[in-house]
BATI-123448 format. One record per atom (N, C-alpha, C): x, y, z. Coordinates in steps of 0.1 Angstrom, whole numbers, plus 5000, padded with zeros to 4 digits. Layout:
N
XYZ ...
***
This chain:
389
487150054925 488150094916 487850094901 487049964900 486949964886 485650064878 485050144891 484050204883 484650344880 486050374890 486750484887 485850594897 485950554910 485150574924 486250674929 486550814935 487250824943 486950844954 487550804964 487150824982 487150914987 488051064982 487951194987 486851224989 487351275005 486451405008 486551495019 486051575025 486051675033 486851585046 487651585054 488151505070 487351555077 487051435081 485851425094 486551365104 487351335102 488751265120 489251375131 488751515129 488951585133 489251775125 488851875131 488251985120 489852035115 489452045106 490652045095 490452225090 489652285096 489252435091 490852515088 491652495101 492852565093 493752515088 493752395081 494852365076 494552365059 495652375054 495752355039 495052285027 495352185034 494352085030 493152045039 492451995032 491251965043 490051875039 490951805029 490351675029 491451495030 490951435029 491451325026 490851155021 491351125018 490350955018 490450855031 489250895041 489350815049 488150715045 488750605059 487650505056 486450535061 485350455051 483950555060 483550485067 482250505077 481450445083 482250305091 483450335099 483950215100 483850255120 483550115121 483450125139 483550005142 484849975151 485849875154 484949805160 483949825167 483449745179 482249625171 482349665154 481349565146 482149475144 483349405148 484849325147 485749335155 486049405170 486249355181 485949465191 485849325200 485349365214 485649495220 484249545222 484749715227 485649765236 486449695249 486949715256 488149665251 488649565244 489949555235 490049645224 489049705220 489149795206 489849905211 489549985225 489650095235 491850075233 491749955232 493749955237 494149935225 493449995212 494449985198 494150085192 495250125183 495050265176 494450215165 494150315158 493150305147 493750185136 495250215132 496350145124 496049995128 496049935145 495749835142 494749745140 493549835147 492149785147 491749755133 492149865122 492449845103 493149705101 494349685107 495049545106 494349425111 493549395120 493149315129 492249295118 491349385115 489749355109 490149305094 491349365085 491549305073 492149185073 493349135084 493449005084 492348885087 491748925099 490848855095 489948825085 489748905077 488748875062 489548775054 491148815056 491848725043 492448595053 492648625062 492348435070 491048375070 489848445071 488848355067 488748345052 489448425040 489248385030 490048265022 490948245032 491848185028 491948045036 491048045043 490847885055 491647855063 492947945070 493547915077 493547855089 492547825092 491747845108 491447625106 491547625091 491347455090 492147355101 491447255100 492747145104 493147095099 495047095104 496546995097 497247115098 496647245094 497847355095 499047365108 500047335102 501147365113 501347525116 500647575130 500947725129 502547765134 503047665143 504647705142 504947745127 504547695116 505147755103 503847875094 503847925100 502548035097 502948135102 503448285094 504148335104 503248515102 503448605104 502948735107 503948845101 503948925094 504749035086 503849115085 503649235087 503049345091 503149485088 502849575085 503949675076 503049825081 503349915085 502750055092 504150145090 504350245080 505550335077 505350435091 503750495099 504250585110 503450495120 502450395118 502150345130 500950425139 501150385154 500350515162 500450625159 500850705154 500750855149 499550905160 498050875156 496950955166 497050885180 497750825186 497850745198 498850875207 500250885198 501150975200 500651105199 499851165195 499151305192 498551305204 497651195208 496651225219 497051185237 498451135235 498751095248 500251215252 500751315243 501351405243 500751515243 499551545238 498951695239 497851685255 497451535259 496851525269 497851565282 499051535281 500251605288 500351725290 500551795279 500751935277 499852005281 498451935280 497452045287 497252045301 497551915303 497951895321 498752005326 498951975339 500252075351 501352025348 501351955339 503151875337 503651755345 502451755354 502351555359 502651465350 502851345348 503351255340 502451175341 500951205339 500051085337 499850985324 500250885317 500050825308 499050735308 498650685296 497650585293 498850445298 498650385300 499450215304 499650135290 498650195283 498650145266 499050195256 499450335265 500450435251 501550365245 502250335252 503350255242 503050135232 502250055237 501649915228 500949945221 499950105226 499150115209 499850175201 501050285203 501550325193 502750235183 503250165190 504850095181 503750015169 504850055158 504250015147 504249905146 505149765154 504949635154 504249535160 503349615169 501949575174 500949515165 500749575155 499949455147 499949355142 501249355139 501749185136 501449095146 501449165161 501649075177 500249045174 499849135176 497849125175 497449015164 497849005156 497548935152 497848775151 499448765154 499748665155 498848575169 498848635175 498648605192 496748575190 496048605179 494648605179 494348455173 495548455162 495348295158 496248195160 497348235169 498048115172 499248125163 499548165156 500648175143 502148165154 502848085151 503648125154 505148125149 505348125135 506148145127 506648295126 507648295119 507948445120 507048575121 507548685129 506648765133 507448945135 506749015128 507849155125 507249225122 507549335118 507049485113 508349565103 507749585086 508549645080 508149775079 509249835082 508850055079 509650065070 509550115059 510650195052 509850265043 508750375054 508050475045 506950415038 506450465023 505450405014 505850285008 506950275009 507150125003 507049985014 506450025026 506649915039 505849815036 504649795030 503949665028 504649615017 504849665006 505749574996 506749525000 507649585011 508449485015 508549415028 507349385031 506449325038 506249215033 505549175020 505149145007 506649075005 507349095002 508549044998 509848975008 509249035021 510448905028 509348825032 508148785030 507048685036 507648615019 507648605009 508748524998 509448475003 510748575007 512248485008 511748385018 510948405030 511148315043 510348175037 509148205029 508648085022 509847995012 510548065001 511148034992 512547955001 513048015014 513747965023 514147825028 512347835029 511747665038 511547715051 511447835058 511547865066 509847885070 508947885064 507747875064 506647885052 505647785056 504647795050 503747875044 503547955054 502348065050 502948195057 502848295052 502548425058 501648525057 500948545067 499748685066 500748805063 500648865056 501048965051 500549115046 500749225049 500149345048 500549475052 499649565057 499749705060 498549795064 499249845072 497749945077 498450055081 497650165082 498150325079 496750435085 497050485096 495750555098 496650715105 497050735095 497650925094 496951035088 495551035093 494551165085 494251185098 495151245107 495251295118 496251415123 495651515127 496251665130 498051675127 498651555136 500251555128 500551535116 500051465112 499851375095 499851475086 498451505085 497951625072 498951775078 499151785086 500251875092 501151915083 501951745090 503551735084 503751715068 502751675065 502851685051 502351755042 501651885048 501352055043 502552115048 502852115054 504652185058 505752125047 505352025042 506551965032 506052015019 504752055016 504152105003 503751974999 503751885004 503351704998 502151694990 500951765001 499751734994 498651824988 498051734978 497051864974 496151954983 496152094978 495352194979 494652224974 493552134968 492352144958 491252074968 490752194977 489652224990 488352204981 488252274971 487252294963 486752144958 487952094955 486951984946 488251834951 487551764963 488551664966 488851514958 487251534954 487551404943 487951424932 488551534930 489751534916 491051554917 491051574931 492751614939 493751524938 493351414938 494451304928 494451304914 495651364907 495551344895 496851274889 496951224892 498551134883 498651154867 500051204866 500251224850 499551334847 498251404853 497951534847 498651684848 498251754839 499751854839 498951904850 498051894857 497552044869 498151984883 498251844886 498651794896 499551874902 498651884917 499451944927 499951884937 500051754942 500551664950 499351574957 499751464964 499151384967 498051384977 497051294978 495751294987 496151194998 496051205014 496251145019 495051025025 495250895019 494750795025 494650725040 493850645045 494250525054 492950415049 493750305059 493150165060 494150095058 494249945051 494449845054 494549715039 495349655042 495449555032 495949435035 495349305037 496449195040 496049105028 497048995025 497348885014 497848795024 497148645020 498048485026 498948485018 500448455018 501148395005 501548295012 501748175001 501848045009 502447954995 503047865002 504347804990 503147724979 503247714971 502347654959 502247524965 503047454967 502647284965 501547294978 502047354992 501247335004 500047385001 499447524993 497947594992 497447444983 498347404973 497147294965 496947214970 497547124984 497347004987 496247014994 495847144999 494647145011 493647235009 493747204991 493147274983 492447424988 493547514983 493347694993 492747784977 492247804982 491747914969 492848024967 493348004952 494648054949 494148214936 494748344941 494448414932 495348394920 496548454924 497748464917 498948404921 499948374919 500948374918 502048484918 502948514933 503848594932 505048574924 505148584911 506348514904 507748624908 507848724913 509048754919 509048894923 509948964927 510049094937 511349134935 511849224938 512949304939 513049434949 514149524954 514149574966 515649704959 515449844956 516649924954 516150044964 517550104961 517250214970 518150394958 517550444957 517750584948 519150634954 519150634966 520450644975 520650834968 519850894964 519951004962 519151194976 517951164976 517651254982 516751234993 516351275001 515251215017 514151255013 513351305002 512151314997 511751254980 513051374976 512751354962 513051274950 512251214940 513451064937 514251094927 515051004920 516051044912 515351064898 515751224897 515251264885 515251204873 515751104870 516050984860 516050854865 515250844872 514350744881 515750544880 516750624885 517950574888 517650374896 516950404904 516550314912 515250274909 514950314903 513350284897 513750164889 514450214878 515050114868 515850004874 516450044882 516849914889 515949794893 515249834905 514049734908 513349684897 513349724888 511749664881 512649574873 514049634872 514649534860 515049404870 515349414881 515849314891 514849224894 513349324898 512349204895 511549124883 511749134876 511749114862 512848964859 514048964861 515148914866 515048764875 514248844886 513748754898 512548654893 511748724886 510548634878 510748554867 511948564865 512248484851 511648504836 511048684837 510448714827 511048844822 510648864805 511148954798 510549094800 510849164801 509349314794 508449284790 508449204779 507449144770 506049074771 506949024787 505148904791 504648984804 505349094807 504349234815 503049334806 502149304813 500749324806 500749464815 500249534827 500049604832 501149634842 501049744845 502149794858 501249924866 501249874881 500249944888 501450044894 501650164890 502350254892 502350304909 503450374914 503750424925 502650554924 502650664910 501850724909 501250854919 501950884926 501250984937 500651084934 500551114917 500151274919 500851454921 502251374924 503151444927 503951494914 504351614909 505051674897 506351634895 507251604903 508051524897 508351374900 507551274915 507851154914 507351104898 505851164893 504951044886 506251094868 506951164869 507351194856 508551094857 509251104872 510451014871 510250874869 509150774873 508550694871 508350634857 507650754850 507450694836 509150674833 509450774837 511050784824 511550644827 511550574837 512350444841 511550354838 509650384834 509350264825 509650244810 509850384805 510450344793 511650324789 512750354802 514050284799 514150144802 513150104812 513449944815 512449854801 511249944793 510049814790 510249844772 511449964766 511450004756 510450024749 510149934733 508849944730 507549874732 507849774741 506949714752 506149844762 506549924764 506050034771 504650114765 504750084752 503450144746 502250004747 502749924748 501949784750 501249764766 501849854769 501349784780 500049924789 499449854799 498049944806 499450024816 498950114821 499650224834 498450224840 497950254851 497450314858 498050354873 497550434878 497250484892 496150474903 496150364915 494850354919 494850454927 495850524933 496150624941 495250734937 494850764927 493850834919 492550844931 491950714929 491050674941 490650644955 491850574957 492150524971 492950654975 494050764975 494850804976 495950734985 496850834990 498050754991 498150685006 497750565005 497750495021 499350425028 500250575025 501650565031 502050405033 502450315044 502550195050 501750085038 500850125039 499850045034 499750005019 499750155013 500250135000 500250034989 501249964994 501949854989 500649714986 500349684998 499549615001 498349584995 497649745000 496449794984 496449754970 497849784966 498049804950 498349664945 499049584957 499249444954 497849374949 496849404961 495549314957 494749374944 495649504941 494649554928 495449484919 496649474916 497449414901 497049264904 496849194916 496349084917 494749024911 493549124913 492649124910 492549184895 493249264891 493449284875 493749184866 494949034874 495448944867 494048844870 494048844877 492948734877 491448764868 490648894869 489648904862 489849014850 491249034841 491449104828 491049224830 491149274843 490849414840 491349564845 491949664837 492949724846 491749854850 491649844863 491249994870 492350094860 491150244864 491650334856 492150444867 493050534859 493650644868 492750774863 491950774877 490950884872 491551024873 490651124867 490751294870 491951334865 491851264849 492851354838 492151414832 492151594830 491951694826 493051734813 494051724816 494451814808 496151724808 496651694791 497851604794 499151704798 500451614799 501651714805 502051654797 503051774788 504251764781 504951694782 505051674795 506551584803 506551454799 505551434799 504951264796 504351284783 505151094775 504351064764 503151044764 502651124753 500951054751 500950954744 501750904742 501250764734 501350664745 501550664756 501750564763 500450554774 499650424775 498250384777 497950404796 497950514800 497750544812 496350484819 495450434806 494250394815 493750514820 493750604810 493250724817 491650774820 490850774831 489350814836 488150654833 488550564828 487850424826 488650304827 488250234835 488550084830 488950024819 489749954820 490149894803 490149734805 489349674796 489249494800 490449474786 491549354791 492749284782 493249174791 493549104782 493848994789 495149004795 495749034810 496849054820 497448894824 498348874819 498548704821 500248774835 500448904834 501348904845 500949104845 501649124858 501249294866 502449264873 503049374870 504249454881 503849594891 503649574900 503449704910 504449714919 504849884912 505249974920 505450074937 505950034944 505950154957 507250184959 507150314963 508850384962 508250464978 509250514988 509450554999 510350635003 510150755010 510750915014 512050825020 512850855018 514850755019 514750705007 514250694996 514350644983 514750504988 513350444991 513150294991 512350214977 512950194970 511750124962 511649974960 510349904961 509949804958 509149774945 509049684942 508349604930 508149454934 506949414929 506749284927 506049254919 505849114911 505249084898 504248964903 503048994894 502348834903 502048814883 501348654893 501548634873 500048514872 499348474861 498148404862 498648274870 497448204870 497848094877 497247984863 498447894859 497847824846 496947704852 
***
């Protein structure tokens, strides 16, 4: 992210020749069987084999596997907005081409439900504290991300793995979201097809993969000394309650959340350094966006970094959240805000005076980051992480 890398390219998950689009950011060179066993890999869809392989990186980065840990209080939250999607595509069209026999896989249902990867995962390390799956669209890992808080903040548990995984760069996917006009149609040139804030933007790049985070109550990570990035200092949860796609053109609920989390963190406008924007690329979410950062951050708003990682990663629906968390996370910890690549040309719509981080990296010292995800039902989330003194 920080070299301002984007992932676009041509889809290779299957030939994309007539569709609209016909690229996306998938993950590359990735083959489940280098992280689990080939004959268990065979009974999970792509979404959770992505979940399985990232939690495990951040349980072994996080030492969970030590002794003293109580796993009754260790619990699993999980977050996939469509889940099996290619599981569902290939055990219904395998039907259809049939005589109308009703032969199914025995694993069609368990690989597709989106709250299979929480199971999988809980069940691989013993966890057995709370255990769920949040959907509510692109905002599902942020609030994933944020009831793994309340249940900590509760007493209701210690630690939660926490995340998202998203694997929809599959014939329904890029489909349904060329029938809605969602995403870009820049065939020509894919690594510029995300463009946030630029006036040519034509809608968003479709992502997948995966993101998980340990969050774990402060006093417990220091006693058994856990290598600590950040600090979640607070979250918030609104809903636009206006349209099933499009958000409120005066970004109604936008302003809500960020002021509620803001609120929740016990901090002003003032001590927000960076805000990792929702950003899709899309002509009217990324304008509604701004407008409700400068109604919520006033002249704080010229102070502070914007970017869009979505630029690069593009938009990993479920997952989202997840992604953008460990990016404002790793921004606060090493001062540095990723930039929102493939601005060409500015839009009216939007202030230029206001520091988008536009095609480079920018190093400043980030002592707190608010990131944004908003969701088709006008879901929006926020959450702020903050240094660790």
């Amino acid at each position: 992210m920080c070299n301002g890398v984007s992932g676009a390219d041509t889809i290779t998950l299957f030939d994309p020749e007539k569709f609209k689009t016909r690229f996306a950011c998938e993950v590359k060179n990735f083959n489940p069987e280098d992280f689990i066993d080939k004959k268990e890999a065979r009974k999970l869809d792509r979404f959770s084999q992505f979940a399985i392989v990232t939690a495990k990186q951040a349980i072994e980065d996080a030492n969970l596997m030590q002794d003293g840990i109580n796993k009754d209080r260790v619990g699993v939250i999980w977050a996939s907005g469509i889940g099996g999607i290619g599981t569902f595509y290939q055990e219904m069209n395998n039907f259809f081409q049939g005589d109308g026999t009703p032969r199914f896989n025995p694993f069609f249902i368990p690989k597709m439900i989106s709250d299979i990867a929480a199971g999988h995962i809980s069940m691989a390390y013993g966890f057995r504290g709370p255990n769920y799956c949040t959907v509510s669209a692109c905002a599902s890992s942020s609030h994933a991300l944020i009831d793994a808080s309340h249940f900590i903040r509760l007493g209701k548990a210690d630690i939660i793995v926490c995340g998202g995984s998203e694997a929809a760069v599959t014939i329904p996917g890029v489909g349904g979201f060329n029938a809605m006009k969602a995403l870009s149609e820049r065939n020509d040139s894919p690594q510029t097809a995300s463009r946030p804030f630029d006036k040519g933007r034509d809608g968003f790049v479709l992502g997948e993969g995966a993101g998980a985070i340990v969050l774990e109550e402060y006093e417990h990570a220091v006693k058994r000394g856990a290598k600590i990035y950040a600090e979640l200092a607070g979250s918030a949860c609104s809903a636009d309650a206006y349209h099933i796609t499009a958000p409120h053109p005066e970004g109604a609920g936008v302003i809500l959340v960020m002021s509620a989390a803001l609120e929740d963190s016990n901090l002003q406008p003032n001590d927000i350094d960076y805000i990792n924007v929702h950003g899709t690329s899309t002509p009217l979410g990324d304008i509604a966006e701004v407008t409700a950062i400068q109604k919520v951050f006033a002249e704080q708003a010229y102070n502070l970094n914007i970017s869009s990682t979505k630029s690069m990663t593009g938009h990993l629906l479920g997952a989202a959240g997840a992604i953008e968390a460990i990016a404002s996370i790793l921004a606060v910890q090493n001062n540095i805000v990723p930039p929102t690549i493939n601005h060409f040309e500015d839009d009216e719509n939007l202030d230029a005076k206001l520091n988008f981080t536009f095609n480079q990296a920018q190093s400043r010292t980030i002592n707190a980051a608010l990131s944004n995800t908003f969701g088709f039902g006008g879901h929006n989330a926020s959450v702020i992480f903050k240094k660790i003194n």
